[in-house]
LUMFI-469701 format. One line per 8 residues: number of its first residue (from 1); for each residue x, y, z of N, C-alpha, C, O. Coordinates in steps of 0.1 Angstrom, whole numbers, always signed. Example, Ala and Ser with C-alpha at 12.3 -4.5 7.8 and 13.67 -1.06 7.14 Angstrom:
1) +132,-57,+78,+123,-45,+78,+132,-33,+78,+142,-33,+85 ~ +128,-22,+71,+137,-11,+71,+129,+0,+79,+134,+11,+80 $
//
This chain:
1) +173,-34,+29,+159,-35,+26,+150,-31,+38,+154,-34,+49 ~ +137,-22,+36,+131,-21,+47,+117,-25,+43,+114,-29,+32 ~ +109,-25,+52,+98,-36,+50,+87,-22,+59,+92,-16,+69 ~ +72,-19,+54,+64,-12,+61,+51,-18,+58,+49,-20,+46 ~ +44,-21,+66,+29,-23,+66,+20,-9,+72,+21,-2,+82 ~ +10,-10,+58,+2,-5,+63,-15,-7,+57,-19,-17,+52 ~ -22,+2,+60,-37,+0,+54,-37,+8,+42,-31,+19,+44 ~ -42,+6,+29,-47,+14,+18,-63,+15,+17,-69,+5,+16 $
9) -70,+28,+18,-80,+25,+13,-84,+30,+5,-80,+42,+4 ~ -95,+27,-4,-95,+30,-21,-106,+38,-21,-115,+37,-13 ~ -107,+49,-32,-126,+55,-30,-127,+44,-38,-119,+35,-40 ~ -141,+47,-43,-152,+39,-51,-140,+37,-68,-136,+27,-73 ~ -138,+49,-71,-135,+50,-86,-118,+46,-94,-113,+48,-105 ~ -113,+38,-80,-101,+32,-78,-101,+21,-78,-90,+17,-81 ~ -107,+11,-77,-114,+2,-75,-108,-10,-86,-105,-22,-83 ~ -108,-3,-102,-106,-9,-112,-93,-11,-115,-89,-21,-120 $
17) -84,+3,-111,-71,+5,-116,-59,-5,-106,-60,-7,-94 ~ -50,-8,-113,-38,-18,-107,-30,-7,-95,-20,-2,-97 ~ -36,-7,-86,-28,+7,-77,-17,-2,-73,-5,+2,-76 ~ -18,-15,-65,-9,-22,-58,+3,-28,-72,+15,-25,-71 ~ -2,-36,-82,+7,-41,-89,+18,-26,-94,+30,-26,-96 ~ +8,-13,-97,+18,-5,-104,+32,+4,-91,+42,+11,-93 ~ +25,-2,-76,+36,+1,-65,+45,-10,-65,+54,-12,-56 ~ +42,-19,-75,+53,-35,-73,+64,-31,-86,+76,-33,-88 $
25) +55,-25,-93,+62,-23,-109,+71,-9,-110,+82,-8,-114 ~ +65,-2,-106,+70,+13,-109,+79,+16,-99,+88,+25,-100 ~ +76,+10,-89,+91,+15,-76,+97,+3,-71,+101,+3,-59 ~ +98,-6,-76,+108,-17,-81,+107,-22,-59,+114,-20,-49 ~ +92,-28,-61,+89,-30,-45,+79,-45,-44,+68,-48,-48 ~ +89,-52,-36,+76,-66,-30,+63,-57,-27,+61,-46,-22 ~ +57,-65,-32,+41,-62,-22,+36,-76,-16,+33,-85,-24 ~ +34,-77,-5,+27,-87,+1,+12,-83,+10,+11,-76,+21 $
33) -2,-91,+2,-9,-85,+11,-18,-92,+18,-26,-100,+13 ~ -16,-86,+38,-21,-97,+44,-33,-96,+49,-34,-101,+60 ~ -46,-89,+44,-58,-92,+45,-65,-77,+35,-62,-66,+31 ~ -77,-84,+33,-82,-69,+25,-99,-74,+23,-104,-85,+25 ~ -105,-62,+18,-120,-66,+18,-126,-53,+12,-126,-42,+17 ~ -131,-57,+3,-135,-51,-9,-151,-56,-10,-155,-67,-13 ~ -159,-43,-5,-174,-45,-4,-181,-29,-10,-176,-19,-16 ~ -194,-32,-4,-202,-21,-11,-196,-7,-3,-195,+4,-8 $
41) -194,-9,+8,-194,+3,+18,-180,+1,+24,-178,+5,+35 ~ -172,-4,+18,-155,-3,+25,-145,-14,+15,-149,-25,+10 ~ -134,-8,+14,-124,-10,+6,-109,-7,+8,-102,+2,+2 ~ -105,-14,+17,-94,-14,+20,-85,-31,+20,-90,-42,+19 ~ -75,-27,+20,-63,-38,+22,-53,-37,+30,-56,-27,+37 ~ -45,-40,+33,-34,-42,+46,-22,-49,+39,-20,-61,+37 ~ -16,-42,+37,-2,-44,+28,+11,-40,+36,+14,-30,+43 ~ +21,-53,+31,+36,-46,+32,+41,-45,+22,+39,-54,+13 $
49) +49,-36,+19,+58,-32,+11,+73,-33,+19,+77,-30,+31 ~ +77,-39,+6,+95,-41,+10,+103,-37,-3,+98,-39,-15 ~ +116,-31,+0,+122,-27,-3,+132,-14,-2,+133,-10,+10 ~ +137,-8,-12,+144,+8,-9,+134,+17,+1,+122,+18,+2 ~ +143,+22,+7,+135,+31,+18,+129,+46,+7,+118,+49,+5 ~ +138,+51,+3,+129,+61,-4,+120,+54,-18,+111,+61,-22 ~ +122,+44,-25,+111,+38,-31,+99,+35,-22,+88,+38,-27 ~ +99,+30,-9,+83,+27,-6,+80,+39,-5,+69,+42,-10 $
57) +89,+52,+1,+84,+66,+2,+76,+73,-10,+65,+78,-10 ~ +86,+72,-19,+80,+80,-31,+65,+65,-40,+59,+70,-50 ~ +62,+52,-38,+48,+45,-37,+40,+51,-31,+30,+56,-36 ~ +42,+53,-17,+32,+60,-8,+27,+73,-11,+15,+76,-11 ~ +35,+78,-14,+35,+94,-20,+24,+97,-33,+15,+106,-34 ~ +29,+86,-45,+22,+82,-56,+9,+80,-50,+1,+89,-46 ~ +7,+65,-48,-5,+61,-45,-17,+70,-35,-29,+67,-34 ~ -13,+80,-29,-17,+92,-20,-18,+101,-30,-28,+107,-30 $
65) -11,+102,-38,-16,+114,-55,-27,+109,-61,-35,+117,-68 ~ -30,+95,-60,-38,+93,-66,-53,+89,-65,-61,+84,-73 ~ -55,+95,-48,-68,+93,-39,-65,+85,-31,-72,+87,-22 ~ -58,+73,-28,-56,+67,-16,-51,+67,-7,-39,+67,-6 ~ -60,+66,+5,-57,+68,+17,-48,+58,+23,-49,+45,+24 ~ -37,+66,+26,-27,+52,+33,-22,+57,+47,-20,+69,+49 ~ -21,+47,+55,-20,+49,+71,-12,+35,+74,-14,+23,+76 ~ -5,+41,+75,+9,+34,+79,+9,+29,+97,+7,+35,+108 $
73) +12,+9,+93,+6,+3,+108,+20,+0,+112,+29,-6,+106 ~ +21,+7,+124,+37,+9,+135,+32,-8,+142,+22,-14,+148 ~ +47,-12,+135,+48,-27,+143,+59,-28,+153,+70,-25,+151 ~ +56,-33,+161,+69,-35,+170,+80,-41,+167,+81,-49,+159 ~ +89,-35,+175,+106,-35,+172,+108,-51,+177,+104,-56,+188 ~ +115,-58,+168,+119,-71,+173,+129,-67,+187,+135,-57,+189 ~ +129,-78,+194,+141,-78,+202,+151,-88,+203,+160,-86,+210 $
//
């Protein structure tokens, strides 16, 4: 299993649609998400995804087809 955090952010007209539940459903992936903020002038969240390494790839890939911006947050290597 691999696990990646990063930021999603949504335009205006995304707003409605289940983007995160259909990356839980359709690429068979945890989503856990650890902060987010949904206002007039900004819309993002901060999500990890766990699971198949090419499943989060091809979510990311999706969810980026479908106008969202995702930027992937490099966390440090346990030691």
């Amino acid at each position: 299993m691999t696990q990646k955090q990063m930021m999603l952010t949504f335009p205006e007209e995304l707003l409605r649609e289940p983007i995160i539940y259909n990356l839980g459903q359709q690429f068979r992936l945890v989503t856990n998400i650890h902060r987010a903020d949904i206002a007039e002038d900004r819309r993002w969240v901060i999500l990890e995804l766990e699971g198949d390494e090419r499943n989060i790839e091809d979510g990311i890939a999706w969810a980026t087809s479908r106008g969202v911006r995702v930027d992937i947050i490099e966390t440090p290597a346990d030691d």
